[in-house]
KEPAFI-233488 format. One record per residue (C-alpha): residue number from 0; residue in one letter; y, x, z. Coordinates in steps of 0.2 Angstrom, whole numbers, plus 5000, padded with zeros to 4 digits. Example, Ala and Ser with C-alpha at 12.3 -4.5 7.8 and 13.67 -1.06 7.14 Angstrom:
2
     n   res   north   east     up
     0     A    4978   5062   5039
     1     S    4995   5068   5036
END
This chain:
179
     n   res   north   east     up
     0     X    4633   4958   4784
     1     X    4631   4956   4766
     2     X    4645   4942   4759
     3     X    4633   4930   4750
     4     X    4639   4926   4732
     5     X    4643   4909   4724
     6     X    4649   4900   4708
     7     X    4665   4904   4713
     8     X    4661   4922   4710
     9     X    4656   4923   4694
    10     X    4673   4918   4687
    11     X    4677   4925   4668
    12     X    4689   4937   4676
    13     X    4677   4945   4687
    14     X    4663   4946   4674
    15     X    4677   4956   4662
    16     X    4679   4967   4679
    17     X    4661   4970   4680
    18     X    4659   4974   4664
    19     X    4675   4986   4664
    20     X    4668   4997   4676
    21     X    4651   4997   4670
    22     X    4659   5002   4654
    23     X    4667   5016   4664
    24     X    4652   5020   4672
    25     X    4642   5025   4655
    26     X    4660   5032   4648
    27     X    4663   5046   4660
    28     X    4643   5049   4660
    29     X    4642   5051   4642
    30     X    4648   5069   4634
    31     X    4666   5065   4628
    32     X    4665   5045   4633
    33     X    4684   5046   4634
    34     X    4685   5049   4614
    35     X    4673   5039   4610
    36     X    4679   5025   4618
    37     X    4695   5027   4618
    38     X    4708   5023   4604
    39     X    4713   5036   4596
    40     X    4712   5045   4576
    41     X    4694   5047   4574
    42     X    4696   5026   4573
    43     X    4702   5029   4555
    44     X    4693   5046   4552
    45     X    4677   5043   4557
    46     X    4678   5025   4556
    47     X    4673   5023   4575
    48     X    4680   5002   4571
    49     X    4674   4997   4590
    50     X    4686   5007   4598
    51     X    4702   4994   4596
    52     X    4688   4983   4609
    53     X    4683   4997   4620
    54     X    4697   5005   4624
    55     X    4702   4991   4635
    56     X    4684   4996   4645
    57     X    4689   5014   4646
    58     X    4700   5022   4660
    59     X    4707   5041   4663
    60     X    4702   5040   4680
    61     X    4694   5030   4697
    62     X    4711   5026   4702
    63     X    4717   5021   4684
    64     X    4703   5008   4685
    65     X    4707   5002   4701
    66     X    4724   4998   4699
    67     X    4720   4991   4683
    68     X    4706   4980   4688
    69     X    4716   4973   4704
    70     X    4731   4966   4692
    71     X    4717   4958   4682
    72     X    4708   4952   4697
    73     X    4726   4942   4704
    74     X    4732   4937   4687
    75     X    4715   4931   4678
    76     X    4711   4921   4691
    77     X    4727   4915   4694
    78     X    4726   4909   4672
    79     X    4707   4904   4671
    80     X    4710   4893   4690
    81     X    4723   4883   4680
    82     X    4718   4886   4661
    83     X    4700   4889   4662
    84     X    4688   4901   4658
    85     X    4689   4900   4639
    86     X    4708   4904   4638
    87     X    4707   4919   4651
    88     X    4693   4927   4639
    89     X    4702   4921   4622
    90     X    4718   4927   4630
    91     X    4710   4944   4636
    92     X    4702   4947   4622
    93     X    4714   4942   4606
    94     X    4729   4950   4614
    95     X    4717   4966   4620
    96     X    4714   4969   4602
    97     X    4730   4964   4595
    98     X    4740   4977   4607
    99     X    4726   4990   4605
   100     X    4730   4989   4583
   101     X    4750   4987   4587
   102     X    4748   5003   4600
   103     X    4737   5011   4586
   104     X    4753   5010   4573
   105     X    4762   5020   4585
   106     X    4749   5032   4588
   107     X    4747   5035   4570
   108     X    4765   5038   4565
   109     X    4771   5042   4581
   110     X    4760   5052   4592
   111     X    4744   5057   4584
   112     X    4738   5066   4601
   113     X    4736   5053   4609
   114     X    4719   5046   4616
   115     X    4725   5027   4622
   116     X    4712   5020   4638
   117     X    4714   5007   4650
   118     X    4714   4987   4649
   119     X    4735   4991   4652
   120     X    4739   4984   4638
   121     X    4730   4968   4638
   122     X    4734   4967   4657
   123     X    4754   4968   4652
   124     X    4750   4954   4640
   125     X    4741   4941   4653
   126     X    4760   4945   4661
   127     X    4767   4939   4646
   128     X    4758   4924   4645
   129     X    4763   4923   4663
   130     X    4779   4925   4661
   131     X    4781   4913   4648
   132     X    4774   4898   4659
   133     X    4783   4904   4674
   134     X    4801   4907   4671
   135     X    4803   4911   4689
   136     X    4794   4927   4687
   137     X    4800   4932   4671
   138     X    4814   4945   4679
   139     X    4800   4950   4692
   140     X    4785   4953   4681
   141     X    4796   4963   4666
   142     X    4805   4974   4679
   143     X    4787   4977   4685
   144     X    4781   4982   4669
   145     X    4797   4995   4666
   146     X    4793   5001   4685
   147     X    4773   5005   4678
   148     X    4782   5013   4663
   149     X    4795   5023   4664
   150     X    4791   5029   4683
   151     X    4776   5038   4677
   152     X    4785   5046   4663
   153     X    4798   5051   4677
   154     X    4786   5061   4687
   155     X    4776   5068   4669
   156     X    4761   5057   4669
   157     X    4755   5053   4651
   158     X    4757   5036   4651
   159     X    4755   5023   4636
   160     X    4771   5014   4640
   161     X    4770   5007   4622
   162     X    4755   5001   4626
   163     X    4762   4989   4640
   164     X    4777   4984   4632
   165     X    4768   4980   4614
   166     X    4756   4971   4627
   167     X    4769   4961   4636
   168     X    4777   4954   4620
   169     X    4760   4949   4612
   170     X    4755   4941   4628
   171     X    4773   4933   4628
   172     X    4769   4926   4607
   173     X    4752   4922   4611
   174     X    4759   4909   4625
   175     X    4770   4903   4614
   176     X    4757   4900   4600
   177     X    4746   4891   4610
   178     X    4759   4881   4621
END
């Protein structure tokens, strides 16, 4: 039987999720979504200025979302039950953006093949917050993030790993600032 829904439901968190995979939904049925969407030259070429903001809604794949989506489902929830909904979706948002410019840096003198998608980075930087307020998990949730980084790289999966770690230390400043 269907689970009926209630307030509780429609947490900031899980309305970013809705709209990330609706998002992925009109990106893979769109002729090269992917590019469009995604950040990558053609956000200083063509001036496609969105693409810092909906790169965090594009993915390179189902599972890609998934994984992506779960993190945010445990860790937004966990900030906007104790913060609230307006620092989850400041904190999602500014530090999305922020990492999505700071990874476009080293795309552009770096790696100008690259085609950054995924909310990675701003997931990596709800960490950071995280792992500011909770020294506890400081060793555990940077480990993690070098696990998701380098352990792709290992078995050849094009993997932003800048992405997280640019992530992670903006999430880590953004706690700081608003301490």
């Amino acid at each position: 039987m269907l689970k009926r829904f209630n307030r509780r439901d429609f947490t900031a968190t899980n309305v970013i999720i809705l709209i990330t995979v609706i998002m992925y939904i009109i990106q893979i049925n769109i002729p090269q979504g992917g590019l469009l969407f995604g950040l990558n030259l053609y956000f200083m070429v063509y001036d496609f200025w969105w693409q810092p903001l909906t790169t965090i809604f594009a993915h390179g794949g189902i599972a890609h979302l998934g994984m992506n989506m779960f993190v945010l489902w445990q860790f937004g929830n966990l900030i906007e039950r104790f913060r609230g909904k307006k620092e989850i979706i400041l904190l999602y948002f500014i530090t999305g953006i922020v990492t999505s410019l700071l990874s476009f840096l080293y795309i552009y003198y770096l790696d100008n093949q690259v085609n950054l998608v995924g909310a990675s980075g701003a997931i990596c930087a709800i960490l950071g917050y995280v792992a500011y307020y909770d020294k506890a998990q400081r060793g555990g949730i940077i480990t993690w993030i070098l696990l998701i980084s380098v352990a792709p790289l290992l078995i050849g999966l094009p993997i932003a790993w800048y992405a997280h770690f640019i992530g992670l230390a903006v999430g880590f400043i953004y706690a700081l600032i608003r301490r």
